[in-house]
C-alpha positions as CSV (number, residue, x, y, z in Angstrom):
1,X,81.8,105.1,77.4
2,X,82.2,107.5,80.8
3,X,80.5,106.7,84.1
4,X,77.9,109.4,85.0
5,X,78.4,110.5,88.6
6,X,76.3,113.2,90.6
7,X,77.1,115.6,93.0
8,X,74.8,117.9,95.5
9,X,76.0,120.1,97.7
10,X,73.7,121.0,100.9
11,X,75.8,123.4,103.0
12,X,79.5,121.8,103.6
13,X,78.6,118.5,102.2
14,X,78.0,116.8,99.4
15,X,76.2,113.5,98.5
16,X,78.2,112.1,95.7
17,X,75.8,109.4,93.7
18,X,77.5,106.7,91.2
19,X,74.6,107.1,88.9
20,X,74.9,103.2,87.4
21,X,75.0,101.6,90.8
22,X,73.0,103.8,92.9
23,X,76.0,103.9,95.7
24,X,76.5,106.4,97.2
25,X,79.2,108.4,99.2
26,X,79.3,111.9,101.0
27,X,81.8,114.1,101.9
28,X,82.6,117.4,103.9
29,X,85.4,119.5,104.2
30,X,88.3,118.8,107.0
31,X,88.0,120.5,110.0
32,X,91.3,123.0,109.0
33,X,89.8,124.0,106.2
34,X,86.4,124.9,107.6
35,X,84.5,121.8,107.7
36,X,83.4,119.3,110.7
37,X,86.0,116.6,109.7
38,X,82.7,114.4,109.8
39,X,83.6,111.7,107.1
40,X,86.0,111.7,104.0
41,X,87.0,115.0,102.4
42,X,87.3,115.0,98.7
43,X,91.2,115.0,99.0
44,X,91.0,112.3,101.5
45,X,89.1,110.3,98.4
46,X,92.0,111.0,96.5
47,X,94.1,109.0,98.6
48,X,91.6,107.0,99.1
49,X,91.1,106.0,95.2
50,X,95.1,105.7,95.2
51,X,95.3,102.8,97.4
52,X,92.3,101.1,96.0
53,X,93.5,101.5,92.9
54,X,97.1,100.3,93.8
55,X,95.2,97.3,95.4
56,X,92.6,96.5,92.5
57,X,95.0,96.8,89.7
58,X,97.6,94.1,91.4
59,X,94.4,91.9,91.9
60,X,93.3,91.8,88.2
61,X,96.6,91.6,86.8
62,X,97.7,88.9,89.0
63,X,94.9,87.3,88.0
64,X,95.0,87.9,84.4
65,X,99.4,86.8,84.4
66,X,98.9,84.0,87.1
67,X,100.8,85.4,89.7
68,X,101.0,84.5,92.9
69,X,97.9,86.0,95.1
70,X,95.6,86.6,98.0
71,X,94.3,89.2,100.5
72,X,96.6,92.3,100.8
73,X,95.3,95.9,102.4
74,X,96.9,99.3,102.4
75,X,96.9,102.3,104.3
76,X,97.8,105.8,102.8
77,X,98.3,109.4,105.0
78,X,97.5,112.5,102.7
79,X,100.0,115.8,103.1
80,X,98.3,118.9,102.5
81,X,100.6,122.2,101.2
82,X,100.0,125.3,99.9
83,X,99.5,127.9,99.3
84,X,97.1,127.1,97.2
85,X,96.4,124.0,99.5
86,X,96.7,121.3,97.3
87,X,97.8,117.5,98.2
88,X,101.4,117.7,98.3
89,X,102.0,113.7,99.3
90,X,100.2,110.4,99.4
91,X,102.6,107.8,101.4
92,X,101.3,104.0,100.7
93,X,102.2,101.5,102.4
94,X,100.8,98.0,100.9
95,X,100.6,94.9,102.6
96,X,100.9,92.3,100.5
97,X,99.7,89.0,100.6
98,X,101.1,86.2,101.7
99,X,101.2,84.0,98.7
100,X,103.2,86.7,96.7
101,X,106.3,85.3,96.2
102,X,109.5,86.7,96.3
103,X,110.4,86.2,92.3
104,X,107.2,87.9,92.0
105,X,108.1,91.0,93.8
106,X,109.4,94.0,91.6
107,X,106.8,92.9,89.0
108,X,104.0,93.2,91.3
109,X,105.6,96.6,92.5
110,X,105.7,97.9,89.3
111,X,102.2,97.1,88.4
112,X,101.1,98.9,91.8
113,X,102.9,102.0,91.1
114,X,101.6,101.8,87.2
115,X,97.5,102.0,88.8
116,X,95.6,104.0,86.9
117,X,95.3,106.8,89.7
118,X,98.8,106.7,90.4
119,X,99.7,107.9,86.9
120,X,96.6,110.4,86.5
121,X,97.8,112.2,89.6
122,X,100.2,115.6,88.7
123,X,103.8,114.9,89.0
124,X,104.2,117.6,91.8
125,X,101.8,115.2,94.0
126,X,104.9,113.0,95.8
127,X,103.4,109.0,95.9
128,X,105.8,107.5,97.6
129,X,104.9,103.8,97.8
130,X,106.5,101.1,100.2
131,X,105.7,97.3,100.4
132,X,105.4,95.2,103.5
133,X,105.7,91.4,103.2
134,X,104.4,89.0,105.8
């Protein structure tokens, strides 16, 4: 079954609306490409969706094999290149948590580098992915 999504664009922006929640999100274009830079571009929410991804998929998975766990964050910088401008690079770095433990370490690595938007993106998008341990 898909998940219905909505988009309206009003000007430079659009109100994206995830139809069966009701959230909702907006974005405009970055200020090199024309927009105000107010908020998230829609390539910004592809880097965006990377790292939650990355982050999401270790959580359920960890849960769902008993691995080690707790409270990790990330942070991801988006390279634009072109032309065509196109993402060129989304660099993660993942803070893991504390509790991960050390014989845990590739397997959990794997699995963040396995996320579902990390193997949807196109193989000329470089994801290099780097792990930081308290």
């Amino acid at each position: 079954m898909g998940v219905p999504m909505r988009v309206e664009l009003r000007g430079l922006e659009c109100s994206l609306t995830h139809e069966p929640s009701g959230s909702r999100i907006r974005t405009v274009p970055p200020r090199d490409n024309g927009g105000d830079g107010s908020t998230f571009s829609p390539t910004d929410l592809l880097g965006a969706s990377l790292a939650s991804c990355a982050l999401s998929t270790l959580a359920l998975v960890a849960a769902r094999e008993g691995l080690s766990w707790g409270d990790a964050s990330a942070r991801v910088e988006k390279d634009m290149v072109g032309p065509p401008r196109r993402v060129g690079q989304l660099a993660l770095v993942i803070t893991m948590p504390k509790e991960a433990r050390t014989e845990e370490r590739s397997r959990l690595e794997e699995i963040a580098r396995g996320c579902p938007v990390a193997r949807s993106l196109h193989p000329d998008v470089a994801v290099p992915m780097r792990f930081e341990y308290p």
